[in-house]
C-alpha angles and dihedrals in degrees: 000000000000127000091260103043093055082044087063095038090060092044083058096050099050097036077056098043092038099054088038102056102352141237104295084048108048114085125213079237103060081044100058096050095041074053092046077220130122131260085245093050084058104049087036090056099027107013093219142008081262090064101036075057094042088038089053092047088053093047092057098040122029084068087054095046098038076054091058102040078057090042090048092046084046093062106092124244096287103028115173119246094249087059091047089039080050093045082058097043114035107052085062094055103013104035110194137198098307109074132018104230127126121251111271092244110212117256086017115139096271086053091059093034091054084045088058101045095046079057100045100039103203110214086257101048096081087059098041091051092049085045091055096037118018097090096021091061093045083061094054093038090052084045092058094042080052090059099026104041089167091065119075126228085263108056086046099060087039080056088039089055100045091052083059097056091043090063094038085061097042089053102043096039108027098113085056092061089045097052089044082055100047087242083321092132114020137205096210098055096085093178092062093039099052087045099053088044097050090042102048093041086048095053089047096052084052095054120115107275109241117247118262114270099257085050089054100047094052100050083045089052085041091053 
């Protein structure tokens, strides 16, 4: 087997152990043998379970960032809020021309993967996330105060965050709505599911932006 395809083998066996146990809970043994590769294959390519955990994350989602930092450039100079909402959304679902990757599928292993380790919290995930998202969110973020003047830079990554966790639970959770509608809504019908997220996140960045908390205080006090 070549350097690489025992490379990949490895990625598939961590991106399956972990979303089934966990980080914490899956052993470099029981890798190694899901891999059918040796201890030293894995410190030679990763250097640690950290980063065989670190190394699958990338895999998934350096393709879909890199996607949405193309789709965001692509927008022309005044975008509406509904085309820079879509450049975060679709390239997830609905990837594009851009990158190869497959469509993250709701309730597939990375979803559930992604679902453990935001429970779990491993000591590397904090500074992976802010790796992965710190600078990409303050680009979309300028993009939004571009379109929304009247929002500060705080409101918008609150509304930034919140759209996140709108697709982590729609991913994650997806064939549960489904089940609750009788195939109502389905999770396979990725259509229906990009166009309710981009519409309900773009309504919500639109929203009126809540007064500061003095401001507040004192018109509760007032009335």
């Amino acid at each position: 087997m070549s350097a690489t395809a025992t490379q990949t083998t490895i990625l598939d066996a961590g991106e399956e152990l972990f979303a089934e146990a966990g980080f914490a809970a899956t052993s470099l043994r029981e890798l190694t043998a899901r891999a059918g590769a040796n201890l030293a294959a894995v410190s030679y390519h990763f250097g640690s379970k950290e980063g065989l955990a670190i190394a699958v994350l990338k895999r998934r989602m350096d393709p879909i960032n890199a996607e949405r930092r193309a789709r965001l450039d692509a927008l022309p100079a005044q975008p509406s809020v509904e085309a820079i909402v879509r450049a975060f959304v679709e390239p997830l679902l609905r990837p594009g021309v851009v990158h190869d990757a497959a469509p993250v599928q709701p309730g597939s292993g990375f979803c559930r993967l992604v679902g453990r380790l935001m429970v779990e919290q491993p000591p590397f995930l904090r500074d992976f996330l802010a790796a992965q998202f710190r600078e990409l969110g303050w680009r979309f973020c300028g993009a939004l105060q571009r379109a929304l003047p009247d929002c500060d830079a705080a409101t918008l990554w609150w509304r930034l965050h919140f759209l996140v966790g709108a697709i982590a639970h729609t991913l994650q959770n997806a064939a549960t709505l489904r089940h609750l509608t009788d195939d109502l809504c389905r999770d396979d019908d990725v259509d229906a599911v990009v166009e309710q997220l981009v519409q309900f996140a773009a309504s919500g960045m639109q929203s009126k932006a809540p007064a500061p908390p003095a401001r507040r205080r004192r018109t509760e006090t007032l009335g």
